[in-house]
C-alpha positions in Angstrom: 122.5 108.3 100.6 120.5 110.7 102.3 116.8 111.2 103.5 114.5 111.8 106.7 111.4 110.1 106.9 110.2 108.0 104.3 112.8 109.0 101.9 114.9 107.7 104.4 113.8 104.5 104.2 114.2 104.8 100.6 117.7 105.4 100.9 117.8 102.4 103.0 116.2 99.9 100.5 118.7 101.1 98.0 121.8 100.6 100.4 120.9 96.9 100.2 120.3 97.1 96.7 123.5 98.2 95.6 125.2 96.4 98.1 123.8 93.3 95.9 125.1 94.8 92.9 128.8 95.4 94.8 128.8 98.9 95.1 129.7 99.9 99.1 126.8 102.2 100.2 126.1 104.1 103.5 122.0 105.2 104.2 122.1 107.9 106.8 119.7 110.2 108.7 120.0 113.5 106.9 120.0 115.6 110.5 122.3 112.9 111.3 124.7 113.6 108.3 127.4 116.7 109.9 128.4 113.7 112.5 129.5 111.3 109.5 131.3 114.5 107.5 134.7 113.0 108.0 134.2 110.5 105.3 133.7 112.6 103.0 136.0 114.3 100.5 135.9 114.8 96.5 135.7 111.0 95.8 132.2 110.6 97.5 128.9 110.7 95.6 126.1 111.8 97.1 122.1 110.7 96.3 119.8 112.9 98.3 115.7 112.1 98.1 113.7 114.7 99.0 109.8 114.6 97.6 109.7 118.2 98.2 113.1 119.4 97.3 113.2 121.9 100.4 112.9 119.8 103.4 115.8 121.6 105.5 117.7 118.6 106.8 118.5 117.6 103.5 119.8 120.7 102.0 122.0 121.2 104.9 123.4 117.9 104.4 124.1 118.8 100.9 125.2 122.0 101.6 127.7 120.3 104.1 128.9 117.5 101.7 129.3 120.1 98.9 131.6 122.1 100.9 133.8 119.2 101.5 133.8 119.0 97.3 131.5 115.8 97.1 129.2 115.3 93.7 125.4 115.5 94.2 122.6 113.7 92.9 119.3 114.5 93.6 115.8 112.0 93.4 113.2 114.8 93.6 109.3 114.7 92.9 108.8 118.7 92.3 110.6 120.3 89.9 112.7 123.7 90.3 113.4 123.7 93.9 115.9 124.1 96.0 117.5 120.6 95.8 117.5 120.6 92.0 119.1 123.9 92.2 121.9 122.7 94.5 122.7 119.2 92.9 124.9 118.6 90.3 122.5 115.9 88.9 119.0 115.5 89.4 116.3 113.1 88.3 112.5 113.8 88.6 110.1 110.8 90.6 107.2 112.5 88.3 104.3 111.1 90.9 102.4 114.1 90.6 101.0 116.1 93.5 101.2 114.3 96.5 98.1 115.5 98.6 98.8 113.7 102.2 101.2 114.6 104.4 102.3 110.9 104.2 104.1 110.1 102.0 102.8 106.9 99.6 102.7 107.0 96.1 105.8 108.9 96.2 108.0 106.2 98.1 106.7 104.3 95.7 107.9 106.0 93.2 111.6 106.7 95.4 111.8 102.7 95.1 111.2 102.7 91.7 114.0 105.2 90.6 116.6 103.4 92.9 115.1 99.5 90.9 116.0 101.1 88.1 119.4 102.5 88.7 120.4 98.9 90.6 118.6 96.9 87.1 121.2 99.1 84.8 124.3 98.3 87.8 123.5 94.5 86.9 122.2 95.0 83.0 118.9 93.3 84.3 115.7 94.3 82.9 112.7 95.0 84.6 109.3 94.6 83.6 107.5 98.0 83.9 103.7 96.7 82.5 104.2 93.6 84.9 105.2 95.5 87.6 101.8 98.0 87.3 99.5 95.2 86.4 100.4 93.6 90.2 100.2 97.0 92.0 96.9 97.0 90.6 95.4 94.3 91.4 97.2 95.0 95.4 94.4 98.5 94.9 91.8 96.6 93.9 88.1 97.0 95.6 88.4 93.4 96.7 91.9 93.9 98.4 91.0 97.2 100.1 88.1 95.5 101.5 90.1 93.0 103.3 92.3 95.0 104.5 89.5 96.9 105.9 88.8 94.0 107.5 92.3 93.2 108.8 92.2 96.9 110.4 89.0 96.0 112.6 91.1 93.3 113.8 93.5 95.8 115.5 92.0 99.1 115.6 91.5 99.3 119.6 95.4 97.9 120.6 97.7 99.9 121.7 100.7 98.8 120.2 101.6 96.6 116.6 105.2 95.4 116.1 106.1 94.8 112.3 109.4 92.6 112.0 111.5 91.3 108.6 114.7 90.5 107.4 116.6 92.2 104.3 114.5 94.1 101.9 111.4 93.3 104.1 113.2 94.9 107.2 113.2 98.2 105.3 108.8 97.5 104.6 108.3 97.2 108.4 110.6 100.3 109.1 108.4 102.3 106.3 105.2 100.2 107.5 105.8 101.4 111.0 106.0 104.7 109.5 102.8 104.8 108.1 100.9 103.7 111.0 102.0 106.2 113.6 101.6 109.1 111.1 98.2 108.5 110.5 96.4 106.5 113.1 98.7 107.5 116.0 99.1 104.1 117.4 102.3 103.3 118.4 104.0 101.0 115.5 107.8 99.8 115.7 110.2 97.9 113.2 113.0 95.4 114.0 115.3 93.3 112.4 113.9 89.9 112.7 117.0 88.6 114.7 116.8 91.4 116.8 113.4 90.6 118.5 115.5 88.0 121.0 117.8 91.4 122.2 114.9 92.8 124.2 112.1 93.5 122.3 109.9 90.1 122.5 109.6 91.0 126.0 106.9 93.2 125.2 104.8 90.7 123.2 101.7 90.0 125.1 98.6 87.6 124.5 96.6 89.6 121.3 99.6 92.0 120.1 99.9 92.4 116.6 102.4 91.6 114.9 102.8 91.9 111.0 105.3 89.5 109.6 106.9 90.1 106.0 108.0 87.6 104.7 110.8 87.1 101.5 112.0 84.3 99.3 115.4 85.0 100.5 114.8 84.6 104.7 111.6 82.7 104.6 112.6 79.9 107.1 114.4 82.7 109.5 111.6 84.8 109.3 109.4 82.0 109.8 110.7 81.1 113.0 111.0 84.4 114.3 107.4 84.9 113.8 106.9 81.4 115.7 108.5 83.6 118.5 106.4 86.0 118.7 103.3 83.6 118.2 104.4 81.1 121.8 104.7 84.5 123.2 100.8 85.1 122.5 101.7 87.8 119.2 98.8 87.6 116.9 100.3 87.0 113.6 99.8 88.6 110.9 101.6 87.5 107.7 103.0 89.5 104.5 103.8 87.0 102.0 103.1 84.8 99.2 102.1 81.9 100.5 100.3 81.3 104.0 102.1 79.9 106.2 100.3 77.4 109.3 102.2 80.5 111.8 99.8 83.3 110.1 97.0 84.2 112.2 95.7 86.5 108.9 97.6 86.1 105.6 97.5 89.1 103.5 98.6 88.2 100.2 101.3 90.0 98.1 103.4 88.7 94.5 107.2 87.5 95.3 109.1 88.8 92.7 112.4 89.7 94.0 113.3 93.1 94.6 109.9 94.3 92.9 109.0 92.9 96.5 109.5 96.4 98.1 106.9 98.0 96.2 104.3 95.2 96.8 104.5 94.5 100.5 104.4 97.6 101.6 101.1 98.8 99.6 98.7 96.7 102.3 100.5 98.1 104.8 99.8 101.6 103.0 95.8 100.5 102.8 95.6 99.6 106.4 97.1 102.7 108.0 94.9 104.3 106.2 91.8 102.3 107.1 93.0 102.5 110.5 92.8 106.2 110.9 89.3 106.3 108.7 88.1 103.6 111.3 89.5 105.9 114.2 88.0 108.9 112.9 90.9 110.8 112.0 91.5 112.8 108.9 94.8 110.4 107.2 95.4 113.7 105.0 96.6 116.2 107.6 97.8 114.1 110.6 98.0 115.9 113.8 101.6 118.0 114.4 103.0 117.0 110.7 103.5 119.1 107.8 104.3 118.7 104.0 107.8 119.7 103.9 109.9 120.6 106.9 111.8 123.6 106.2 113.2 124.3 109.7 115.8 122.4 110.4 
């Protein structure tokens, strides 16, 4: 699976989705693709996401891959590009225009596809009108506003650290994302067990730290945010249930996998707010463009 940016963190959601369904996956970098090239041959599938369908890294990885005979399957939100054109298969997102740089609705609708495809590996079903009633209510006036409020919290600091385990490991990597595009302060992601390999060192009295938090790893998550916490890291918790360790509890629906798409909408809201709060236009960040073409 193959992606840069957000679509990469797609592809890395749906490496731990089929990897629950059995099916031996491999999420990589698409600039980072050429240096993996010797596992490929005529027996490997490849799924490239692309919301643009002409972002350069990715065509050259499928342009590489084809070469060495593999099959192509393309997760695309515009229609008639480049991508389409080169893959074997292809299946439309359909999120409509995307007008930010940033990419939102459209990872949204990246985790969506790759539910669905991982729902039809186990012959589960999901529940579409369930599914959109809770990403509602996670838009709602009452929510924004809260997280409006959560972004006053953290606006002036210079650095937020974003850890989880799993599924929610792949939210903080996108929620990291999000934050640096947008309101240029630095965010970073770990691996909740990997906060003791160095990185708790830089926790300081006040730094936030957001916390998401999944039925699967909730007592390891838990106590890694307790780590962060005795270290002075201002906690701030992604879950369904507060927990005594949360500092601020944002609230999101546990429903499994469906999990993806609902933690990672607040996060969504308070980049946004941040940059709005910071002055800066969350449209057209500074140095970023729509679709990278140059490799």
């Amino acid at each position: 699976m193959i992606g840069a940016g957000t679509s990469f963190h797609a592809c890395l959601a749906a490496s731990y989705l089929f990897a629950k369904a059995g099916i031996p996956t491999k999420a990589v970098i698409a600039s980072e693709f050429e240096n993996l090239l010797d596992l490929v041959d005529k027996k490997t599938l490849i799924i490239a996401v692309s919301q643009s369908g002409e972002t350069a890294d990715v065509l050259n990885a499928v342009r590489k891959a084809k070469e060495k005979r593999a099959k192509v399957f393309a997760i695309v939100n515009v229609p008639h590009t480049s991508l389409t054109r080169e893959s074997d298969e292809h299946i439309l997102m359909n999120a409509g225009f995307e007008i930010g740089v940033a990419a939102t609705k459209t990872y949204i609708a990246e985790l969506a596809v790759f539910l669905a495809i991982y729902s039809k590996l186990l012959n589960k079903k999901i529940n579409s009108n369930e599914i959109k009633a809770k990403i509602l209510d996670l838009v709602s006036r009452s929510r924004r506003e809260y997280v409006e409020k959560v972004a006053k919290l953290v606006k002036d600091k210079d650095h937020i650290f974003l850890i989880g385990r799993g599924l929610q490991y792949v939210t903080a990597c996108e929620g990291a994302l999000k934050i640096k595009e947008i309101s240029y302060i630095h965010a970073e992601a770990f691996a909740g067990g990997e906060i003791r390999h160095g990185t708790i060192a830089l926790i300081e009295k006040g730094t936030p730290c957001i916390v998401f938090v999944g039925e699967d790893n909730e007592k390891q998550i838990l106590s890694n945010a307790e780590e962060l916490k005795a270290r002075g890291g201002f906690i701030i918790g992604v879950a369904e249930k507060n927990q005594k360790v949360f500092d601020i509890w944002i609230k999101t629906p546990q429903d499994g996998e469906a999990s993806l798409i609902y933690q990672i909408i607040p996060i969504q809201l308070l980049a946004y707010q941040l940059a709005i709060l910071k002055g800066y236009d969350p449209d057209h960040p500074r140095s970023l463009s729509k679709s990278l073409t140059i490799p």
